[in-house]
C-alpha positions in Angstrom: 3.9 14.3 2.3 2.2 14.8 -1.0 0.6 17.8 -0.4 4.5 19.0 0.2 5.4 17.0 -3.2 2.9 19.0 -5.0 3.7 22.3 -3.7 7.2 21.8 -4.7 6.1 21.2 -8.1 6.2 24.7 -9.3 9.7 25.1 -8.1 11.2 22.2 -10.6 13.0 22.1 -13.3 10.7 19.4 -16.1 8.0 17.9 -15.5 10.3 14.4 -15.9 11.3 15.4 -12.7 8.0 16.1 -10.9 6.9 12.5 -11.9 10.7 11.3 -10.7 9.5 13.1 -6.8 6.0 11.8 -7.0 7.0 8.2 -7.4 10.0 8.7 -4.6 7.6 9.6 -2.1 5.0 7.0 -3.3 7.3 4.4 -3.3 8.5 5.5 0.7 5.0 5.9 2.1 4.3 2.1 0.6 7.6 0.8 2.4 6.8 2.9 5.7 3.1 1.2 5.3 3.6 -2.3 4.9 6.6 -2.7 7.1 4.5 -3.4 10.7 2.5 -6.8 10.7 -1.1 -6.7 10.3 -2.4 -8.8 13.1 -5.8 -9.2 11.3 -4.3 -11.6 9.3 -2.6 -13.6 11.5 -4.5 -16.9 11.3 -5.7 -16.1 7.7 -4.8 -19.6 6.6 -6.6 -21.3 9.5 -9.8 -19.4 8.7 -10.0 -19.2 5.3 -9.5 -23.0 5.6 -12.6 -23.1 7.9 -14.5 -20.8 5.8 -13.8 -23.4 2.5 -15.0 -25.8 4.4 -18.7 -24.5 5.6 -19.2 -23.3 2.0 -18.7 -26.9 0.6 -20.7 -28.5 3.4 -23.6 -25.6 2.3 -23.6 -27.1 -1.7 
């Protein structure tokens, strides 16, 4: 998608509005990426709890 952005650069009217397409596109790719869970972090409080833990017990 950006490589599309950027090749419809030329064809705009200011540059305000080059900037205005770029963010439009950034701001859609972030929403399309973060919408699915990340099952990585799924117990991320459990562990990170654990891993607290060992640390202290390693002081």
């Amino acid at each position: 998608k950006y490589r599309r952005t950027i090749q419809m650069r030329t064809s705009m009217p200011s540059e305000k509005s080059v900037i205005f397409l770029l963010a439009a596109v950034a701001m859609e790719e972030t929403k399309t990426t973060y919408e699915r869970r990340i099952y990585q972090f799924k117990n991320w409080k459990e562990k990170n709890k654990i891993t607290v833990e060992v640390q202290r017990k390693e002081r």
